[in-house]
C-alpha positions as CSV (number, residue, x, y, z in Angstrom):
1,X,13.5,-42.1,-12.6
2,X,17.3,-41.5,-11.7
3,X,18.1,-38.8,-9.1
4,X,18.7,-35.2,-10.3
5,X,22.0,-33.7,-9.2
6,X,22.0,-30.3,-7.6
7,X,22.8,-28.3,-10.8
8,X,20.2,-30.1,-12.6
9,X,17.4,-29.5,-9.4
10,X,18.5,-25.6,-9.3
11,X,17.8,-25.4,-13.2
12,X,14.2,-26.5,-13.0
13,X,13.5,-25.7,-9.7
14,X,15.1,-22.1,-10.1
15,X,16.3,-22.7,-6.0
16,X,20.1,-21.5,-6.3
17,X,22.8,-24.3,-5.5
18,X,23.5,-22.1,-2.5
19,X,20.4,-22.2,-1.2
20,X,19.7,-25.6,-2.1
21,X,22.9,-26.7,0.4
22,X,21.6,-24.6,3.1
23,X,18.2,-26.1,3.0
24,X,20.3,-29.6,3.3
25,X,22.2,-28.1,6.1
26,X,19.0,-26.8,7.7
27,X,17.2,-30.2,7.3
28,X,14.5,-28.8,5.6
29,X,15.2,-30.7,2.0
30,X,18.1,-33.8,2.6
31,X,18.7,-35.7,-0.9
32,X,18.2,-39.2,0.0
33,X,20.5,-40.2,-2.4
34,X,24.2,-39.9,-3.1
35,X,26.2,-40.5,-6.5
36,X,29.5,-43.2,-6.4
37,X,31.6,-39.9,-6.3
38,X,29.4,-38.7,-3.2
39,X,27.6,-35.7,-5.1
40,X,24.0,-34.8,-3.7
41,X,21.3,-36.7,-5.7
42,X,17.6,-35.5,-5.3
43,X,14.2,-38.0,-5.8
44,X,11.8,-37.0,-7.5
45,X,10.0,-36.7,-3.9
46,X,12.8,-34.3,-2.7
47,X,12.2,-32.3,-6.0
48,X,8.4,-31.8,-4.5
49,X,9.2,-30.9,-1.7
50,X,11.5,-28.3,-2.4
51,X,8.6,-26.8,-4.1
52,X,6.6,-26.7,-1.1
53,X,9.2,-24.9,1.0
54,X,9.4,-22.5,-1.9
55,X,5.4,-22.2,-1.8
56,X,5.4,-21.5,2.0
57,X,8.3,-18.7,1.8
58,X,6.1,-17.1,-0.9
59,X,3.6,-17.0,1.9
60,X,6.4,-15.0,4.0
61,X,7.0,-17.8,6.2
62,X,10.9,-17.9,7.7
63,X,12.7,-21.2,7.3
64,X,12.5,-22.2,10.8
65,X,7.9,-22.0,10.4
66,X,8.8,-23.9,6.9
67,X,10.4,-26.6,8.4
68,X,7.5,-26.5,11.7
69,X,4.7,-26.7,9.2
70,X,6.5,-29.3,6.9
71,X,6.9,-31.7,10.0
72,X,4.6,-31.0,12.9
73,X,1.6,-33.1,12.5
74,X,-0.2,-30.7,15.3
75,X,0.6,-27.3,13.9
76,X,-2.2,-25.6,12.4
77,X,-1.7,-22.4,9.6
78,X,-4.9,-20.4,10.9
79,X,-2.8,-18.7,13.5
80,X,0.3,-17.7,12.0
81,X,-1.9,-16.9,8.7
82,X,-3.3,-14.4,11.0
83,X,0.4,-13.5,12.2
84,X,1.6,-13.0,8.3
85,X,-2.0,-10.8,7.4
86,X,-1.1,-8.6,10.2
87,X,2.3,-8.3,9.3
88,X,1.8,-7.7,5.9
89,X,-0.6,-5.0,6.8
90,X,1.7,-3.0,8.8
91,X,4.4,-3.5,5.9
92,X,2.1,-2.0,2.7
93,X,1.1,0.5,5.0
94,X,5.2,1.5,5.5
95,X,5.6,0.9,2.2
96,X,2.5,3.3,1.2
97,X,4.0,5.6,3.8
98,X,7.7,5.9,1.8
99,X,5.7,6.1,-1.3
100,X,3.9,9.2,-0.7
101,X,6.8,10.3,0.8
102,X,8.8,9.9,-2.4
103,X,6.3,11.4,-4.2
104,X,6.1,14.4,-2.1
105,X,9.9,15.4,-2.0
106,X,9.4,14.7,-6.1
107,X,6.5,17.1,-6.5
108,X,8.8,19.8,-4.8
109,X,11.0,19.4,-7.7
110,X,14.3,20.0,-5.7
111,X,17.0,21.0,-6.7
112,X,19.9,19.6,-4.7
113,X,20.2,17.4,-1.6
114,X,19.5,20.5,0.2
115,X,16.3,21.1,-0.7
116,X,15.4,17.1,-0.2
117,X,16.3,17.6,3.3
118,X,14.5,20.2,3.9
119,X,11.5,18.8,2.7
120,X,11.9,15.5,4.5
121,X,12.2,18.1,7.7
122,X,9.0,19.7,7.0
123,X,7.0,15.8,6.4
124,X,8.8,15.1,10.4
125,X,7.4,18.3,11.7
126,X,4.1,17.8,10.2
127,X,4.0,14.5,11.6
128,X,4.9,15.8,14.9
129,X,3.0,15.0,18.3
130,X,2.3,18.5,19.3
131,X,-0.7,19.7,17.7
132,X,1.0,23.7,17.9
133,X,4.0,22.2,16.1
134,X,2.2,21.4,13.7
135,X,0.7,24.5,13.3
136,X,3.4,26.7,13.1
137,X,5.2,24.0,11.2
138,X,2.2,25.2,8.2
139,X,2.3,29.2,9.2
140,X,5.9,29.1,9.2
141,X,7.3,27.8,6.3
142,X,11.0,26.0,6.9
143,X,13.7,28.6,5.3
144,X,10.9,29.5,2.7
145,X,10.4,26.3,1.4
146,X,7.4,26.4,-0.5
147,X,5.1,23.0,0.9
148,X,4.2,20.7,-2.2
149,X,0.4,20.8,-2.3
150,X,0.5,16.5,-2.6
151,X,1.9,17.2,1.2
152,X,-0.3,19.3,2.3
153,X,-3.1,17.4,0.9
154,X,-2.2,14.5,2.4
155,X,-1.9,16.2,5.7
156,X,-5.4,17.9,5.3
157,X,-7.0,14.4,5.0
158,X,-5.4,12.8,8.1
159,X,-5.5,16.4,10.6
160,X,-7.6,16.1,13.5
161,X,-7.0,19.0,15.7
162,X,-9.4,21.9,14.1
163,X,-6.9,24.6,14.7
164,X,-4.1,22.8,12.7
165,X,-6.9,21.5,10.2
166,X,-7.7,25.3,9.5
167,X,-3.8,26.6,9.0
168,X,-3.5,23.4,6.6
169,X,-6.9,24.5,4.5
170,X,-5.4,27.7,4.4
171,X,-2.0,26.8,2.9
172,X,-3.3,24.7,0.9
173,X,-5.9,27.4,-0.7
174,X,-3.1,29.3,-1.6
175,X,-0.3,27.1,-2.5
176,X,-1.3,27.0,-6.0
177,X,-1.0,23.9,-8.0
178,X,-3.8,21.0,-8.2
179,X,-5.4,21.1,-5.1
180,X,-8.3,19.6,-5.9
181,X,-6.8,16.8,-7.7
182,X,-5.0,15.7,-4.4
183,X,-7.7,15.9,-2.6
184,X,-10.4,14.1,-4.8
185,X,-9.3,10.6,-4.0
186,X,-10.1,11.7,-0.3
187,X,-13.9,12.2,-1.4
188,X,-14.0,8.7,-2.0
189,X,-12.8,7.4,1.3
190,X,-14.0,4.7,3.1
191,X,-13.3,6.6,6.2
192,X,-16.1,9.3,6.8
193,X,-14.1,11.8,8.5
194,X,-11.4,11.8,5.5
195,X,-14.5,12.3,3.3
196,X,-15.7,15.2,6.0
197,X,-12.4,16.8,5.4
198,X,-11.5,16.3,1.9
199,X,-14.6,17.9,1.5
200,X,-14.1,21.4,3.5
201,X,-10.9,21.7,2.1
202,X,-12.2,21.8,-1.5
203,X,-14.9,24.0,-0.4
204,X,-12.4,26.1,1.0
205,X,-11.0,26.7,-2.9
206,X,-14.3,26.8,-5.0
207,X,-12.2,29.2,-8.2
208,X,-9.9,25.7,-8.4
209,X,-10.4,23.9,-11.6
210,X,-13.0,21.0,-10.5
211,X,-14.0,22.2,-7.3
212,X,-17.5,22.6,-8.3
213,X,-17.7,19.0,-10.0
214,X,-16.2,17.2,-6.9
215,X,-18.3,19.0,-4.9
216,X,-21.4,18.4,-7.1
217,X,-20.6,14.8,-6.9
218,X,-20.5,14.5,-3.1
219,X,-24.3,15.9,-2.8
220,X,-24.9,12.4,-3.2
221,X,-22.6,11.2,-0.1
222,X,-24.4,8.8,2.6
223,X,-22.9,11.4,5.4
224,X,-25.1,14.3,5.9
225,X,-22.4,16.5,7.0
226,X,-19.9,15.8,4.4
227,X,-23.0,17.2,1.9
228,X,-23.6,20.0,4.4
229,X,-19.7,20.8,3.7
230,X,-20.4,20.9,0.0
231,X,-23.8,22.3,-0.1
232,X,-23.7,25.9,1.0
233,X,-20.5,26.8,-1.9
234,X,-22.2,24.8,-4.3
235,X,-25.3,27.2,-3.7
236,X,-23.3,30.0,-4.4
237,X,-21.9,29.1,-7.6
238,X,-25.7,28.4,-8.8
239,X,-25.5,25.0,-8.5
240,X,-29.2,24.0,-7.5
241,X,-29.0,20.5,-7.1
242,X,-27.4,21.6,-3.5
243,X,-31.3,22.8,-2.7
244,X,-32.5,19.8,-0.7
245,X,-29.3,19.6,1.5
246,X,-29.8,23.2,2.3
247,X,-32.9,23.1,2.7
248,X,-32.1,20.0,5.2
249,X,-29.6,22.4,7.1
250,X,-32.5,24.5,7.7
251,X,-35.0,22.3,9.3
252,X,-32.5,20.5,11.4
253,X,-30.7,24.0,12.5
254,X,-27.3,23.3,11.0
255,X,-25.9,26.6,10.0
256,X,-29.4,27.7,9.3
257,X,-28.4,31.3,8.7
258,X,-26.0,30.5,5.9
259,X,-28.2,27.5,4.6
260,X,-31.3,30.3,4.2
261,X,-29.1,33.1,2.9
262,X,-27.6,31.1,0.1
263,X,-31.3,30.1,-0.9
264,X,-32.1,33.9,-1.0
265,X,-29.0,33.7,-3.8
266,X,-30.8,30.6,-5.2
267,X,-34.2,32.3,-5.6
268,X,-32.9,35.5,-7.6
269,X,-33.5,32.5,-10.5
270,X,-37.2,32.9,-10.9
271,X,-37.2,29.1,-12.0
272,X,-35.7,28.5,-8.9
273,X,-37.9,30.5,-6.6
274,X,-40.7,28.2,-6.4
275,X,-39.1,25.2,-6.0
276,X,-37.3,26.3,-3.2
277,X,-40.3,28.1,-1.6
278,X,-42.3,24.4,-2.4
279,X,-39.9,23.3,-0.2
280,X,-40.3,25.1,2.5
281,X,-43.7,25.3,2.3
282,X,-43.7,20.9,2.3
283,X,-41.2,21.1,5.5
284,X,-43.6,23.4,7.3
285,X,-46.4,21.5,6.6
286,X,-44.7,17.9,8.2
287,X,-46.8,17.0,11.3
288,X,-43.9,16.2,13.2
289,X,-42.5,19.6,12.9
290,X,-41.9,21.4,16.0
291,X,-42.2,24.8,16.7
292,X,-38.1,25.9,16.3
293,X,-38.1,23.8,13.0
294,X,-40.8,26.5,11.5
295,X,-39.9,29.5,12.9
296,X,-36.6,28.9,10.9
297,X,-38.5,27.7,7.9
298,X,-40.9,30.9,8.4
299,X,-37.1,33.1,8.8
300,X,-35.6,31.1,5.5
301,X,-39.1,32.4,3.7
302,X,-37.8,36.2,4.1
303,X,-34.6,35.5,2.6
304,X,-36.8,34.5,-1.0
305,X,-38.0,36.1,-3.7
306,X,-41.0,36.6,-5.3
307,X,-44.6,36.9,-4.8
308,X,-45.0,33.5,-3.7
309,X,-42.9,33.6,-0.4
310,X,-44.5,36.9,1.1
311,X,-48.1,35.1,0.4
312,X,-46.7,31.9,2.3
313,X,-45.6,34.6,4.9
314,X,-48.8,36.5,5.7
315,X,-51.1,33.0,5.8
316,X,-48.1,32.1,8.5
317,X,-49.1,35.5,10.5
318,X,-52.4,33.2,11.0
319,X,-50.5,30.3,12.0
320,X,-52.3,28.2,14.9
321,X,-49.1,27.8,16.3
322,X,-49.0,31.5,18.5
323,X,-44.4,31.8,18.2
324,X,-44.9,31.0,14.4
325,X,-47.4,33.6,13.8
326,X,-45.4,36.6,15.7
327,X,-42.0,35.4,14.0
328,X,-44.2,35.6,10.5
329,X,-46.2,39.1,11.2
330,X,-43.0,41.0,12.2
331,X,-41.6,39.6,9.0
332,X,-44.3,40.4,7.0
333,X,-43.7,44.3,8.6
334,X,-40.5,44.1,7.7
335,X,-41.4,43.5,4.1
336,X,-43.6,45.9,3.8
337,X,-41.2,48.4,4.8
338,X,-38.6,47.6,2.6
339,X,-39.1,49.8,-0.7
340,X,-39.0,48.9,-4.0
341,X,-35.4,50.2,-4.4
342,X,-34.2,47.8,-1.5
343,X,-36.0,44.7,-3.2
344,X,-34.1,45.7,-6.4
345,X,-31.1,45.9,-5.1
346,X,-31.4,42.4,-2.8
347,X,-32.4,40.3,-5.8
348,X,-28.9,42.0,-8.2
């Protein structure tokens, strides 16, 4: 096969002539031929292995590791394989980085270079070190620049400090727009604690269109405090799949109070009275319950409706177990107190 000029390599190779003289100068791809008038003239050889240095710089590879893997005999890829994942990493994730950045300065809509500036201001001091500049970064909105809800979003999902977490949920609640939306992907989160707070924050906004659904989807979530999040609103709004995580909350003392009061709202449905009072009924019954675990059971049993909870309620006043029986008499005095009129106007 006769040698390929330069002109001809570039055309199938797609390698410019340029670049195809500064691999020769580099030593990475010599011709080993040379026409009577002294023009380059590549083998077929030279041809493949212009297509391995091309297959190596795909890899990200500089020039100079080209030329070290093409001719060391000794150097081995795993390392700088590693080297190029790491890299790589770091580069998507400041590429990711500018791309939500992009997209929150386009979500503000601005007007003029003005109002990108002050924008990209805002992302810097919400990015700050200080955990009270951040805060007042959120309370304090730059020159009245209204904070797109993508940023705030995105700055609710990565907040660690509490205090700034708290002035973020609150902005967001009320900066309009698709909250919800921005932080659904969050619910999905490989990362627990991005789950934990994508979840409070929607929580936070239950009248947002899809709140409930999200929420109602996260029930299912491996993490039981990211369904503790979701359970207590989602009782609220009548949604009684949330019943077991509540009454979960209840056994294990996790905001017990609030757990057992939003199964009093749960209960006003008579077809949801028994099941919840079944419930607490099977949790009392669990040998391995200790005595705090039913005395809470036995105070979540006041908060219910119906017939069937006071009965459960005076065989308690006859519990074995002497703390349970006193915690279950006095309510059962309490109840009996309570007129007619009161009863009514709990279960409105």
């Amino acid at each position: 096969m006769p040698g390929l000029l330069i002109g001809e390599v570039a055309r199938h190779s797609g390698v410019s002539p340029r670049m195809l003289r500064h691999y020769d100068a580099l030593g990475l791809v010599r011709p080993t031929g040379r026409t009577t008038g002294g023009y380059r003239e590549y083998s077929a050889e030279d041809v493949r292995r212009i297509f391995h240095v091309e297959s190596l710089r795909s890899l990200g590879l500089s020039l100079q590791q080209v030329g070290r893997a093409l001719e060391d005999p000794v150097f081995t890829p795993s390392a700088l394989v590693s080297d190029l994942i790491r890299w790589s990493e770091d580069r998507l994730a400041r590429e990711q980085e500018l791309l939500e950045r992009l997209r929150a300065i386009d979500a503000s809509a601005p007007t003029g270079w003005q109002g990108v500036l002050r924008i990209i201001e805002l992302m810097r001091e919400l990015n700050s070190t200080s955990a009270a500049r951040r805060q007042q970064t959120v309370l304090v909105r730059s020159q009245g620049v209204p904070v797109p809800v993508e940023l705030l979003a995105g700055a609710v999902l990565t907040e660690s400090d509490p205090h700034v977490a708290g002035a973020l949920r609150w902005a967001l609640a009320r900066a309009g727009g698709d909250g919800v939306a921005a932080l659904s992907a969050g619910t999905h989160s490989k990362d627990v604690n991005i789950r934990r707070r994508a979840v409070l924050a929607i929580a936070g906004m239950p009248e947002a269109p899809g709140a409930t659904a999200v929420l109602t989807h996260t029930l299912g979530d491996p993490d039981m405090t990211v369904r503790r999040h979701a359970a207590p609103e989602l009782g609220r709004h009548g949604v009684t799949a949330a019943v077991p995580t509540l009454v979960g909350m209840v056994v294990e003392g996790s905001n017990d109070v609030e757990a057992a009061e939003v199964l009093g709202r749960l209960s006003r449905d008579p077809g949801c009275a028994d099941r919840i009072t079944s419930a607490l009924v099977d949790e009392l019954a669990v040998p391995t319950a200790d005595s705090a675990t039913r005395i809470r059971l036995t105070q979540a049993l006041v908060e219910l409706g119906g017939t069937t909870a006071q009965e459960v309620l005076r065989q308690l006043a006859h519990d074995d177990d002497r703390a349970v029986a006193l915690v279950a008499s006095a309510l059962v005095g309490v109840l009996g107190e309570r007129s007619p009129v009161d009863r009514t106007d709990e279960n409105s």
